[in-house]
BALOBA-1460 file (C-alpha; in Angstrom, 3 decimals):
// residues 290
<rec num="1" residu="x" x="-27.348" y="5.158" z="9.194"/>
<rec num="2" residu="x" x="-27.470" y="7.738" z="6.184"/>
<rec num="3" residu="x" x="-26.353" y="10.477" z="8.631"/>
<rec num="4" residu="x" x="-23.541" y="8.360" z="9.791"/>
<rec num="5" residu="x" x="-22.268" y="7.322" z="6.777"/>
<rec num="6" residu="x" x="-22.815" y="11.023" z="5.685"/>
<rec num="7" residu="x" x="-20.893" y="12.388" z="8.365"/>
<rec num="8" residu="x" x="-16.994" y="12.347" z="8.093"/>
<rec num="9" residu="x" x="-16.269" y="12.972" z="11.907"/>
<rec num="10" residu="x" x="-18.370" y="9.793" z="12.769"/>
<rec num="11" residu="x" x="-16.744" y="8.204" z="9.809"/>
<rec num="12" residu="x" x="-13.217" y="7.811" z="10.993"/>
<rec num="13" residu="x" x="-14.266" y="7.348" z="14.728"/>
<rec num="14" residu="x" x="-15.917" y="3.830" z="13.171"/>
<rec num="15" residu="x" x="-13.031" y="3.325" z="10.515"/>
<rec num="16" residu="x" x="-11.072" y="3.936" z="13.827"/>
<rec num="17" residu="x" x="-13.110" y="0.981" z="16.046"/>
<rec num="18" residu="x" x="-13.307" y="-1.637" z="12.923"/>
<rec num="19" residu="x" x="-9.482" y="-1.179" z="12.583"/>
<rec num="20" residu="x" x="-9.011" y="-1.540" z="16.511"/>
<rec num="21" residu="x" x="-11.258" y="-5.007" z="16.561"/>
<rec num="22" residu="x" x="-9.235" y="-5.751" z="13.654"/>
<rec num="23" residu="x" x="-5.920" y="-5.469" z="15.739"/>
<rec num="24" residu="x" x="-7.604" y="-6.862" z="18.853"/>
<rec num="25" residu="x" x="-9.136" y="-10.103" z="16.339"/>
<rec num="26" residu="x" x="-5.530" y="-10.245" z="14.734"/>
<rec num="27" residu="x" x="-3.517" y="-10.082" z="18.098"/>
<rec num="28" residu="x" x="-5.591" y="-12.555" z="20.429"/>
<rec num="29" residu="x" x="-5.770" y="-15.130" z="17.454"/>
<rec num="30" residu="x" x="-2.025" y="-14.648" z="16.897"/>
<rec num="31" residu="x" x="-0.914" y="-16.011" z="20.535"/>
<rec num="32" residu="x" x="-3.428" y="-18.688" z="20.881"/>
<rec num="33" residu="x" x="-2.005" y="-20.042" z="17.406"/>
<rec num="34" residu="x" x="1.069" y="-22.660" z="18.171"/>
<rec num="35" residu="x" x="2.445" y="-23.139" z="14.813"/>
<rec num="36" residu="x" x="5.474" y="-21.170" z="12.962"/>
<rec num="37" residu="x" x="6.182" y="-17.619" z="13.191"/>
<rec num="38" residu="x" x="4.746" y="-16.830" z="9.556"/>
<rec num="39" residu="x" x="1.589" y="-18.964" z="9.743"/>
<rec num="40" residu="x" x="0.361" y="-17.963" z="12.900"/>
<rec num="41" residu="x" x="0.579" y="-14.263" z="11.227"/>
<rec num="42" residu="x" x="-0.416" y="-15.420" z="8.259"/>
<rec num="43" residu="x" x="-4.137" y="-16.493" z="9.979"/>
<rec num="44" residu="x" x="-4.387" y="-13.946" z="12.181"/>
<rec num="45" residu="x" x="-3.973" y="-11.067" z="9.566"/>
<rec num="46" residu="x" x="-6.245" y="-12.904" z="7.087"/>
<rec num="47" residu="x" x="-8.945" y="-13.046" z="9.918"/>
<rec num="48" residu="x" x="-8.224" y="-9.284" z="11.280"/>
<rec num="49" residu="x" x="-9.070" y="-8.480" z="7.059"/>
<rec num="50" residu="x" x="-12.316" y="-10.714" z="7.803"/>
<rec num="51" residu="x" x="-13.113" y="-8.337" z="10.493"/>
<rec num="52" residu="x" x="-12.492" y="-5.537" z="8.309"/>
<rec num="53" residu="x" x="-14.347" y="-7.018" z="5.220"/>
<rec num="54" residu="x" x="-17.331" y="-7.801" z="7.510"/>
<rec num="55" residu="x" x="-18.118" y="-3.820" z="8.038"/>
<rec num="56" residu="x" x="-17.136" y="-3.293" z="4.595"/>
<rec num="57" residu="x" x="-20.434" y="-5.377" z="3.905"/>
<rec num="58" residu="x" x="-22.469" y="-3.914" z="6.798"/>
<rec num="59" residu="x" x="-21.575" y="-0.255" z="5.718"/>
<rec num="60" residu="x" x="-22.144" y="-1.528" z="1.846"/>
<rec num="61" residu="x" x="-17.730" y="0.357" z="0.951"/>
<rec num="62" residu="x" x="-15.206" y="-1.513" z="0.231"/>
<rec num="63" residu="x" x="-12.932" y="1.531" z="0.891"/>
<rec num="64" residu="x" x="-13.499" y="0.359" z="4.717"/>
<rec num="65" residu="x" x="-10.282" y="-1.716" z="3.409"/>
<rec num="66" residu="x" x="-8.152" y="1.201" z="1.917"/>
<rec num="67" residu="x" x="-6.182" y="2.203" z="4.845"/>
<rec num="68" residu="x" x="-4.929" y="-1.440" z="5.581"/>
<rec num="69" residu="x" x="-2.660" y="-1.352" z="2.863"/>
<rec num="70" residu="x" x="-0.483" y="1.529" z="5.631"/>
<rec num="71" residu="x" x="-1.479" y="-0.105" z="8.726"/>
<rec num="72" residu="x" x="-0.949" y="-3.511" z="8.544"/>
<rec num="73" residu="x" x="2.082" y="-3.204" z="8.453"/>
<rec num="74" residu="x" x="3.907" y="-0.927" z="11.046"/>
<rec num="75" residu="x" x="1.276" y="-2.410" z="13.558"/>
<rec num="76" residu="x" x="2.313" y="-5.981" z="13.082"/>
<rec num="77" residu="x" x="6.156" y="-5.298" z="12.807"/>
<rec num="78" residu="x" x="5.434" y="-2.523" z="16.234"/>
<rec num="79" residu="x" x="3.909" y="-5.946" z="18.392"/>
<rec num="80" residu="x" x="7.358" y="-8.104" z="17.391"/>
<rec num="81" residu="x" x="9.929" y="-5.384" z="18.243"/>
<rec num="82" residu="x" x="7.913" y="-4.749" z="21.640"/>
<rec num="83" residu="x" x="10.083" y="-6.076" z="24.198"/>
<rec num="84" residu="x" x="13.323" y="-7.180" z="21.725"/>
<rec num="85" residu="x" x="16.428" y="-5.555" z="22.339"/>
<rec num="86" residu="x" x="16.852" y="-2.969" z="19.745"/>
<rec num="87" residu="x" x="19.967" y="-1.995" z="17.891"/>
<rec num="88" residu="x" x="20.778" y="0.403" z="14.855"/>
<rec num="89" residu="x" x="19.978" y="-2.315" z="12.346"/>
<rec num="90" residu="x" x="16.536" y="-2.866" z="13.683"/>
<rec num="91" residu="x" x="15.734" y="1.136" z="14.585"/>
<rec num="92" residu="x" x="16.424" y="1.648" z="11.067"/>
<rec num="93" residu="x" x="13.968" y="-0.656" z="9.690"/>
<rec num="94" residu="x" x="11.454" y="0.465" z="12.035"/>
<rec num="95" residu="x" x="11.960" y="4.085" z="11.199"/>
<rec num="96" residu="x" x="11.725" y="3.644" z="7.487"/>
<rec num="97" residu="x" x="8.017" y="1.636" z="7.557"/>
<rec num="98" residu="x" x="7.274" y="3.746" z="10.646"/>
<rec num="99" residu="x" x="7.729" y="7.038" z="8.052"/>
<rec num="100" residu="x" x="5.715" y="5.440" z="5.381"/>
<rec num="101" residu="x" x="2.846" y="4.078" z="6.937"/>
<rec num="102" residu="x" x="2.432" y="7.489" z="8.682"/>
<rec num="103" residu="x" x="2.715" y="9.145" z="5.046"/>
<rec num="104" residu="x" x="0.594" y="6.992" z="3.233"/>
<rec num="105" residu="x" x="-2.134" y="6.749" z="5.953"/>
<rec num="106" residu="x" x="-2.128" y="10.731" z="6.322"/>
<rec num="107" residu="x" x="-2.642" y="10.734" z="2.969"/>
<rec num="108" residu="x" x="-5.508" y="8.489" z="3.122"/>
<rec num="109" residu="x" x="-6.913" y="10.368" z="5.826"/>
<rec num="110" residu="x" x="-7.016" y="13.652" z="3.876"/>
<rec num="111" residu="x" x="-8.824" y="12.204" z="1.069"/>
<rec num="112" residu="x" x="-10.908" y="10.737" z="3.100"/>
<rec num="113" residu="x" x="-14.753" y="12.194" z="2.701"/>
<rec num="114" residu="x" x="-17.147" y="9.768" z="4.574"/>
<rec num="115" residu="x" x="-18.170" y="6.232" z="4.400"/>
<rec num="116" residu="x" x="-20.098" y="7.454" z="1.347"/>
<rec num="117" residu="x" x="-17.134" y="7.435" z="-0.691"/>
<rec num="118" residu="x" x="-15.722" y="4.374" z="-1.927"/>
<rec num="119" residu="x" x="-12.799" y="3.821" z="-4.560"/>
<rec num="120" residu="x" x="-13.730" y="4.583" z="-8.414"/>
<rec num="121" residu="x" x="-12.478" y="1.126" z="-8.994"/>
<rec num="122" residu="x" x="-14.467" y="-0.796" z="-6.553"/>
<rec num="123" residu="x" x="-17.700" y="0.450" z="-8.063"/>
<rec num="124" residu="x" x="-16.665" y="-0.253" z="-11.405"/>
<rec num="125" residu="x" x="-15.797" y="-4.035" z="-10.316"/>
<rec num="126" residu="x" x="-19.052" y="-3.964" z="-8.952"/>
<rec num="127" residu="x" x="-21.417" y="-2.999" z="-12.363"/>
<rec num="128" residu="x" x="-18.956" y="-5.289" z="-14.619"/>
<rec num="129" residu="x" x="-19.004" y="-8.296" z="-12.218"/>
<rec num="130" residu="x" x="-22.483" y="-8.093" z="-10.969"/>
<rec num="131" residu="x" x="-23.482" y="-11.176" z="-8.527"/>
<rec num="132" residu="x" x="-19.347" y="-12.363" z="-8.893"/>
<rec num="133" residu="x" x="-18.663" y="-8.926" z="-6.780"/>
<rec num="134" residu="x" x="-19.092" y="-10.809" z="-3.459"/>
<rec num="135" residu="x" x="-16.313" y="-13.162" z="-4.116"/>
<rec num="136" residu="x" x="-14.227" y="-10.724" z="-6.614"/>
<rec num="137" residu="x" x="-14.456" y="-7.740" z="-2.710"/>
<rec num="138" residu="x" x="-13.471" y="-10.591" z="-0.713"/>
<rec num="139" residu="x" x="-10.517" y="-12.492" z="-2.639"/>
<rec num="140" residu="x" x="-9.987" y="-9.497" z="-4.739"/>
<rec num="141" residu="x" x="-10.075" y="-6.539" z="-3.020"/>
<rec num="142" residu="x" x="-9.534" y="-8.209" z="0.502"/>
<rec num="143" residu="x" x="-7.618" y="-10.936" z="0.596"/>
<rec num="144" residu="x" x="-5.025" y="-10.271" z="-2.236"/>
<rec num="145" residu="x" x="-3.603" y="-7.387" z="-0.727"/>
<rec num="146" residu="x" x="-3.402" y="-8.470" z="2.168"/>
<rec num="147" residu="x" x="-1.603" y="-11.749" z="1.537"/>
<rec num="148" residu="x" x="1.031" y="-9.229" z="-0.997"/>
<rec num="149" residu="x" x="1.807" y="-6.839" z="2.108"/>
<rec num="150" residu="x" x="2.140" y="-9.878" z="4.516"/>
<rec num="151" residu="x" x="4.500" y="-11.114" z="2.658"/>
<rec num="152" residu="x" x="6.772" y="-7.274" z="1.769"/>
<rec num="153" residu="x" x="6.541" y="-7.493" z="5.935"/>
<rec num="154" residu="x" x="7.263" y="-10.982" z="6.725"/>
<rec num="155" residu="x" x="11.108" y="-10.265" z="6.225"/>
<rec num="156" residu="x" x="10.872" y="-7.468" z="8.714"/>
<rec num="157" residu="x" x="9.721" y="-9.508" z="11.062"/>
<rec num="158" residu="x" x="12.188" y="-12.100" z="11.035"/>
<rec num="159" residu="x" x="14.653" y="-9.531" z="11.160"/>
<rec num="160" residu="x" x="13.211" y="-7.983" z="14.623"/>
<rec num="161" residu="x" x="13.407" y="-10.917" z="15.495"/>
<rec num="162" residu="x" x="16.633" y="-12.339" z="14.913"/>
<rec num="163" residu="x" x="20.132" y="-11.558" z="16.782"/>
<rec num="164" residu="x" x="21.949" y="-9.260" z="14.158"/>
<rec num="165" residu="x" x="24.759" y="-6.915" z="13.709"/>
<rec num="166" residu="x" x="24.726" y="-3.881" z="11.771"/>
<rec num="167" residu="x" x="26.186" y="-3.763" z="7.981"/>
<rec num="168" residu="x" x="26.996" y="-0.791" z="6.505"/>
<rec num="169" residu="x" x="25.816" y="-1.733" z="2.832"/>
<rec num="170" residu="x" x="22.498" y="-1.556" z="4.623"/>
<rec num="171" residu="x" x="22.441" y="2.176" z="4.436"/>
<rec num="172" residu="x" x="21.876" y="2.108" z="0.629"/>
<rec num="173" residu="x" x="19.103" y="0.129" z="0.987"/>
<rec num="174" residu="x" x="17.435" y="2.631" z="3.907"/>
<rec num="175" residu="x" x="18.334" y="5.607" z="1.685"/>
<rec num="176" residu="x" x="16.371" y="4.248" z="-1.390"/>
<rec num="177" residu="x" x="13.406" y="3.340" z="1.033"/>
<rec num="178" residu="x" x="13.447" y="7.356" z="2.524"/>
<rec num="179" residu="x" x="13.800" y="8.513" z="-1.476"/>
<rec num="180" residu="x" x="10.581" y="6.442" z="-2.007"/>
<rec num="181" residu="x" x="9.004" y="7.637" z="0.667"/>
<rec num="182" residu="x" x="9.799" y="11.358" z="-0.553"/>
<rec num="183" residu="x" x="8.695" y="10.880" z="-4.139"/>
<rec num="184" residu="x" x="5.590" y="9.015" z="-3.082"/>
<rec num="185" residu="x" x="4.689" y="12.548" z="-0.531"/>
<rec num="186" residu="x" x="5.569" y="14.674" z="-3.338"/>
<rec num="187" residu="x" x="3.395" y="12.818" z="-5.846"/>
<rec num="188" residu="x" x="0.631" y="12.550" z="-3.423"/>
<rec num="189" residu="x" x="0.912" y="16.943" z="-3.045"/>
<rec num="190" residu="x" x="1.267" y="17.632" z="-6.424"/>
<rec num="191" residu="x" x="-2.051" y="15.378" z="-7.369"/>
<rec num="192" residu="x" x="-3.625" y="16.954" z="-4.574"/>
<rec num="193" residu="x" x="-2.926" y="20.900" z="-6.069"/>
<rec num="194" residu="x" x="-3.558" y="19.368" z="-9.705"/>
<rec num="195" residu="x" x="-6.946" y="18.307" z="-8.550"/>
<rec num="196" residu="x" x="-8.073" y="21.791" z="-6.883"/>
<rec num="197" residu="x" x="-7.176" y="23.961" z="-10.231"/>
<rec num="198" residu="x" x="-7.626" y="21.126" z="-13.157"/>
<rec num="199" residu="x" x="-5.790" y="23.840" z="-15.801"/>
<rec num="200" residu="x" x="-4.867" y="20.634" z="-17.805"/>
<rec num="201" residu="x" x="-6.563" y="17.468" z="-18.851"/>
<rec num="202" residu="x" x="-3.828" y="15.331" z="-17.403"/>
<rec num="203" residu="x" x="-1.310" y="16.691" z="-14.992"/>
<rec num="204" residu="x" x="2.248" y="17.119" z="-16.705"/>
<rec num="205" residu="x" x="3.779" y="19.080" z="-14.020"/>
<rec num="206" residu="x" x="6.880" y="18.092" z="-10.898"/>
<rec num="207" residu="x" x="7.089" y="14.248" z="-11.077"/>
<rec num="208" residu="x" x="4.220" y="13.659" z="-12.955"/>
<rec num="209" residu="x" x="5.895" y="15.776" z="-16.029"/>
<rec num="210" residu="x" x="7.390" y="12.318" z="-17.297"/>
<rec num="211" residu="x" x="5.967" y="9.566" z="-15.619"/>
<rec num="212" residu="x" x="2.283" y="8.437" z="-15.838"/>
<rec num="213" residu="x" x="2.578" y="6.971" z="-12.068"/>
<rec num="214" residu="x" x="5.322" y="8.144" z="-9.817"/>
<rec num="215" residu="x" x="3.661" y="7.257" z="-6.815"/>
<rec num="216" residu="x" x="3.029" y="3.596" z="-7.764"/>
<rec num="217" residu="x" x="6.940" y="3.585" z="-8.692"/>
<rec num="218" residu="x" x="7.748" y="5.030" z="-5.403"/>
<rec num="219" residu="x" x="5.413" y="1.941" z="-3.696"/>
<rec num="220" residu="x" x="7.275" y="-0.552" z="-5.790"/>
<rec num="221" residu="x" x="10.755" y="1.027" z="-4.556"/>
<rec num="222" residu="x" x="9.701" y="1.022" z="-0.821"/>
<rec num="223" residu="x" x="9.175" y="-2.819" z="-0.904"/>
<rec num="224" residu="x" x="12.345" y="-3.701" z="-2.758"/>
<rec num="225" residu="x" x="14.158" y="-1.111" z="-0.597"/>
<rec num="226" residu="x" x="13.067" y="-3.032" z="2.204"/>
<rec num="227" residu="x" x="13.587" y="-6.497" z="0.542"/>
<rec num="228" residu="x" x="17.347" y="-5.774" z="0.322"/>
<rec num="229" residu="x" x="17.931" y="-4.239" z="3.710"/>
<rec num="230" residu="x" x="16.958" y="-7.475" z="5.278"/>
<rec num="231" residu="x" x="18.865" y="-9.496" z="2.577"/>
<rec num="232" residu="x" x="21.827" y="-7.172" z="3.218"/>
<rec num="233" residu="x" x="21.398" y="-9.030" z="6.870"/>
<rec num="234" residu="x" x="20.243" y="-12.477" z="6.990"/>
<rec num="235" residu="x" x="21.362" y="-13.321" z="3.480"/>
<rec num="236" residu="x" x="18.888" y="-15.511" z="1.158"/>
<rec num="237" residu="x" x="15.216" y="-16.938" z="2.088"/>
<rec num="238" residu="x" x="12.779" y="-18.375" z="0.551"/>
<rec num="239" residu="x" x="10.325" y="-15.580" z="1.551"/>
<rec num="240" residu="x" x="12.620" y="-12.748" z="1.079"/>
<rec num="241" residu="x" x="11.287" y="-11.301" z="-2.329"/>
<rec num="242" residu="x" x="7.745" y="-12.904" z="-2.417"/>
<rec num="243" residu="x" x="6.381" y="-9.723" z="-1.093"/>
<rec num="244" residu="x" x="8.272" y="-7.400" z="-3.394"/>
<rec num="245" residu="x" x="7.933" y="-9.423" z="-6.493"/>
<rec num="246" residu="x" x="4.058" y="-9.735" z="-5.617"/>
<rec num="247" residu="x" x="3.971" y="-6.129" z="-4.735"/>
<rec num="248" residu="x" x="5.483" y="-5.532" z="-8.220"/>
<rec num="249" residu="x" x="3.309" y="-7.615" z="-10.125"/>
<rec num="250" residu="x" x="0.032" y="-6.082" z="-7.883"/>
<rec num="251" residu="x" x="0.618" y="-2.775" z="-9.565"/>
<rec num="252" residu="x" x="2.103" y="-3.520" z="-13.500"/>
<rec num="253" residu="x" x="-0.816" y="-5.861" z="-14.072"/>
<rec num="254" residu="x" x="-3.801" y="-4.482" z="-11.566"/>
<rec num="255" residu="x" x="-3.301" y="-1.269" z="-10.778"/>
<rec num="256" residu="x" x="-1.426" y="0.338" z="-13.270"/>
<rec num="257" residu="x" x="-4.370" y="-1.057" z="-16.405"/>
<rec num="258" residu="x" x="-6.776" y="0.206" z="-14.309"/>
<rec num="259" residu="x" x="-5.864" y="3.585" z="-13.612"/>
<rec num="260" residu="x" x="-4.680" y="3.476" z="-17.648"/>
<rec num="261" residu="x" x="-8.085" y="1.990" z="-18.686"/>
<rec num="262" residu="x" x="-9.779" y="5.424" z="-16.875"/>
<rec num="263" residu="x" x="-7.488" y="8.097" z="-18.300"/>
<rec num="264" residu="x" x="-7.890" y="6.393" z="-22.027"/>
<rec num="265" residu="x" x="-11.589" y="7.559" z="-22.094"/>
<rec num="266" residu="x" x="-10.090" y="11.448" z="-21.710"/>
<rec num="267" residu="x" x="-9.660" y="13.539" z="-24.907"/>
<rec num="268" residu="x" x="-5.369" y="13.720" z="-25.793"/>
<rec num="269" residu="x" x="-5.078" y="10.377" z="-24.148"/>
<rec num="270" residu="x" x="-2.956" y="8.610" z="-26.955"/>
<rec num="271" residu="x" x="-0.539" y="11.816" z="-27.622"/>
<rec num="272" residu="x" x="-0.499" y="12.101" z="-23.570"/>
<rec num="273" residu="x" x="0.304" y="8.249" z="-23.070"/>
<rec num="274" residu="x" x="3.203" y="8.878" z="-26.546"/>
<rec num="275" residu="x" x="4.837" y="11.856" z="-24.660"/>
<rec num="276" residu="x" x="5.030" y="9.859" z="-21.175"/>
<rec num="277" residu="x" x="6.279" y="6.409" z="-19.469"/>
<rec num="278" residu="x" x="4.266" y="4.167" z="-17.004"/>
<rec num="279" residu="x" x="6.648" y="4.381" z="-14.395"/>
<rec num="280" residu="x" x="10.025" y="5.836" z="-14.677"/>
<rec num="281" residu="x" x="11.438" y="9.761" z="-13.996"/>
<rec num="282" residu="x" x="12.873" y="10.040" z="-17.279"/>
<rec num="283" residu="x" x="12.107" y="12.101" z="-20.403"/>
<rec num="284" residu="x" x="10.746" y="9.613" z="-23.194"/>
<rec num="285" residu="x" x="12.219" y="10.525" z="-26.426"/>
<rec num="286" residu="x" x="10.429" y="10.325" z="-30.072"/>
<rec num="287" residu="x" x="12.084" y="8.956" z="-32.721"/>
<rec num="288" residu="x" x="12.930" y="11.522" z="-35.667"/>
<rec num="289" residu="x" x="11.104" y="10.556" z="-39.133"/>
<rec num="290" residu="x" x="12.731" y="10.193" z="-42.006"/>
């Protein structure tokens, strides 16, 4: 097992199978299911995440989770287009998720060492929850995000599988998903060269120069992009910004502390934090003293 877990290679082949029962789980229990559209997905992606967090335990990583997040879901909006008639409206939506889950999992993949690596923050959850962890990997770490990307993807669905005509205003909506999807890549590079030379304590450099988390702005963009280009369509729903406004809240109060609560232990934190913003591309002006 030590060599397995050791090996990257063997690593991604079983990443590759758990994700593949996963789908298999998620599909089969999907079309045996007779409710509503959004509950039968809603079971069968919580018990494909079962599958998931059952190797998680067997393999002792919760990062058997982390590519989820990206493949979720083109794969479940893929299975609903399969067979619809497809029109500009609906190529477009396809194309945008299609282009980000393809980023963000590549990206995943590349950092990627072996099932001996799991997420800084898992292991910290893990020494300051001690016997809570069980419950905190499954409903935290699991379930959560899960339930947040069903619902930025729930939209999507509908709208594959409605009958709907193009709208132009649309377009503004795809444009801001693409510029997301751009500015999350270009994040993800930069850290990537930052991380090979370390010359600075914190990296200050592209679109990191002003904002403390580009790429988590360029997540929150994606989702709202995608919000409004189904809105643009089928007008108001109940569901239509659950996802978004969850996705949103995932990262200002979860994510976002977390990363924050790391980089404060670093020397030149405070001046670092006074010189930067959380999110936004723009320069963050001191006031003059008088």
């Amino acid at each position: 097992m030590s060599y397995v877990r050791d090996n990257r290679g063997l690593s991604f082949i079983i990443i590759t199978a758990v994700y593949i029962l996963a789908g298999i789980t998620g599909f089969y229990t999907y079309n045996i299911l007779s409710f509503d559209i959004w509950l039968n997905l809603l079971i069968a992606d919580a018990l494909a995440t079962v599958v998931v967090y059952i190797f998680s335990i067997i393999f002792g990583n919760a990062s058997v989770y982390d590519p989820y997040w990206s493949v979720q879901p083109i794969v479940i909006l893929i299975l609903f287009i399969i067979g619809k008639e497809i029109n500009l409206t609906k190529a477009l939506l396809v194309i945008a998720v299609s282009l980000w889950a393809i980023r963000l999992t590549a990206n995943w993949a590349y950092t990627f060492s072996s099932l001996n690596h799991q997420d800084w923050r898992y292991t910290m959850l893990k020494i300051n929850t001690g016997a809570f962890y069980p419950i905190i990997n499954f409903i935290g770490i699991h379930m959560v995000p899960t339930v947040v990307v069903y619902f930025c993807i729930l939209p999507a669905v509908y709208l594959v599988c409605s009958d709907i005509s193009f709208k132009p205003l649309s377009l503004v909506c795809f444009a801001v998903s693409l510029a997301a999807i751009v500015l999350q890549g270009t994040a993800d590079i930069q850290m990537h060269k930052y991380r090979k030379n370390r010359s600075s304590v914190f990296i200050e450099k592209g679109v990191w120069k002003h904002s403390r988390h580009p790429n988590y702005l360029a997540e929150i963009l994606m989702w709202w992009a995608i919000a409004f280009y189904v809105l643009v369509h089928t007008g108001f729903m109940w569901y239509s910004l659950i996802g978004c406004i969850a996705n949103t809240l995932l990262f200002l109060f979860v994510s976002i502390p977390l990363a924050e609560g790391k980089q404060s232990k670093k020397e030149g934190y405070a001046e670092y934090r006074s010189r930067t913003r959380s999110l936004l591309l723009i320069p963050k002006y001191k006031k003059n003293s008088t």
